[in-house]
N, C-alpha and C positions, 0 to 999 in steps of 0.2 A: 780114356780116349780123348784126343784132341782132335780138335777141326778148327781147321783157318778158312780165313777167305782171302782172295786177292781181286782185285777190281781194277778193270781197264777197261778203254773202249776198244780195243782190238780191232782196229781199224785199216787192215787187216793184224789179225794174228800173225805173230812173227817168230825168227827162231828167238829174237832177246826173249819173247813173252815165255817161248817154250823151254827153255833155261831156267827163266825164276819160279814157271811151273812144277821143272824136274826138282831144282832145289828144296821147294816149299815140299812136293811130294814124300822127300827124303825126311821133312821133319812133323809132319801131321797123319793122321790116320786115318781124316776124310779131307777132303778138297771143298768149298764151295768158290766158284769161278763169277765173279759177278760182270756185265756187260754194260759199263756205264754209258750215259748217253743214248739209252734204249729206244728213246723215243724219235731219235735224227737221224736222217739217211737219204740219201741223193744230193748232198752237199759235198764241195773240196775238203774241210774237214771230216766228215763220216759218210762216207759214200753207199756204205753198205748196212741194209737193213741190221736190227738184232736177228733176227730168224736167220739170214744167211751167218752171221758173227757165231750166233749158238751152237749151229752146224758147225763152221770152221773151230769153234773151240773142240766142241764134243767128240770131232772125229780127230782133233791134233794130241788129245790126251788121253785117247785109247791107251798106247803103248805104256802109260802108266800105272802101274797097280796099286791105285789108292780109290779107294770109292769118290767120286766127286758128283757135284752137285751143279749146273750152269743156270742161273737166276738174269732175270732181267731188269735194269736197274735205269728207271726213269729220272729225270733231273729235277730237281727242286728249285726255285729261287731262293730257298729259305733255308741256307746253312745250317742254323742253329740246330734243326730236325734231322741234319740228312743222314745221321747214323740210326734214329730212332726209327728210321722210314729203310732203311737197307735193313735192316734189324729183323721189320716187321713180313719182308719180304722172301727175308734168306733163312735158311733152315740158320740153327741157333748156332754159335762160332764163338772161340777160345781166344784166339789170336786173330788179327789182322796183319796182313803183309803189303806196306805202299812206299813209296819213296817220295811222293807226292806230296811238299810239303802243307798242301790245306787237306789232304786225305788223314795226314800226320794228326797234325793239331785237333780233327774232330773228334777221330777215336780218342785220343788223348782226354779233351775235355769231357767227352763222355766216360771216360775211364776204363777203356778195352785197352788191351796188349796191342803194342804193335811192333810187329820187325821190320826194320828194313833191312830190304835184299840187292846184292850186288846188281847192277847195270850191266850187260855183258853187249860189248863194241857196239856202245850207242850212239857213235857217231854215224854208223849205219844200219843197224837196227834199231830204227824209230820208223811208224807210220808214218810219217810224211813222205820220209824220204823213199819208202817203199811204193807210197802212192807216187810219188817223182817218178821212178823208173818205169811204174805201169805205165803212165798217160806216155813219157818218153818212147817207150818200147824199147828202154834199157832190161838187164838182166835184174830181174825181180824174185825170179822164181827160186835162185839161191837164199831169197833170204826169207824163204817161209816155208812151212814145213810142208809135206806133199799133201798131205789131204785138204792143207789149205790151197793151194797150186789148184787143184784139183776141181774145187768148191769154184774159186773165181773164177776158170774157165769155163764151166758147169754153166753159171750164171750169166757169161759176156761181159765180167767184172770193168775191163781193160775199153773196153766201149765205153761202158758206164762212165769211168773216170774221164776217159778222153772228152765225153758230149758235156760233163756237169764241166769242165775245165775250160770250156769255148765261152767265148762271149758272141755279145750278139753283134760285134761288127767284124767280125769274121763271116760272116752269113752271106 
């Protein structure tokens, strides 16, 4: 049996994330989904809690049939640790999957497997640029699966973003 993990901050969940998801699916037999940046939320970069992120992962990867596992993963200042401290949190894992080149190099020096997996149209599938369109009230909602659609309006995500996006001379 193999089990990967793959680590993002899914900021929101996106279809790229749910592509490298389907992918990874295709070649493991359990999933662990880690939620990096667990502990930030209400910021332009991470607007959105982990509890809401867990939610939007757990119900975006229903539709696939591999057992998976969604772990929450707090930041360290102190690289050296940070595979022995995901390690110590995630159910135990075979391979790692990042393209992240200091994601790269830790498993590396720690001496875990790692794959990288293709980027699929990341010129528009990236968090940012998905948070771009919410605060805009451009079309957002194509580029994320429904159950995350679903999550962020659930929550008034699209508020969220637009009030943390203001400054205070705008007031």
């Amino acid at each position: 049996m193999v089990r990967g993990i793959y680590i993002g901050r899914f900021q929101p969940y996106h279809n790229g994330h749910h592509k490298v998801v389907e992918k990874i699916s295709g070649e493991v037999d359990e999933m662990v989904l880690g939620i990096g940046s667990a502990g930030d939320s209400h910021t332009k970069k991470n607007p959105f809690t982990a509890g809401e992120r867990m939610l939007m992962v757990t119900r975006a990867i229903e539709e696939f049939d591999v057992p998976s596992y969604v772990v929450q993963i707090e930041d360290l200042k102190r690289n050296s640790i940070w595979v022995s401290h995901v390690e110590s949190i995630s159910p135990s894992f075979d391979v790692s999957y990042s393209n992240n080149p200091l994601v790269i190099q830790l498993f590396r020096e720690a001496g875990k497997e790692i794959r990288q997996v293709p980027m699929f149209d990341r010129e528009v599938l990236e968090g940012a640029e998905v948070r771009r369109r919410m605060e805009n009230e451009e079309d957002w909602q194509s580029l994320v699966p429904i159950p995350v659609k679903d999550i962020i309006e659930e929550i008034d995500g699209i508020r969220r973003i637009q009030k943390i996006n203001e400054s205070d001379s705008e007031r």
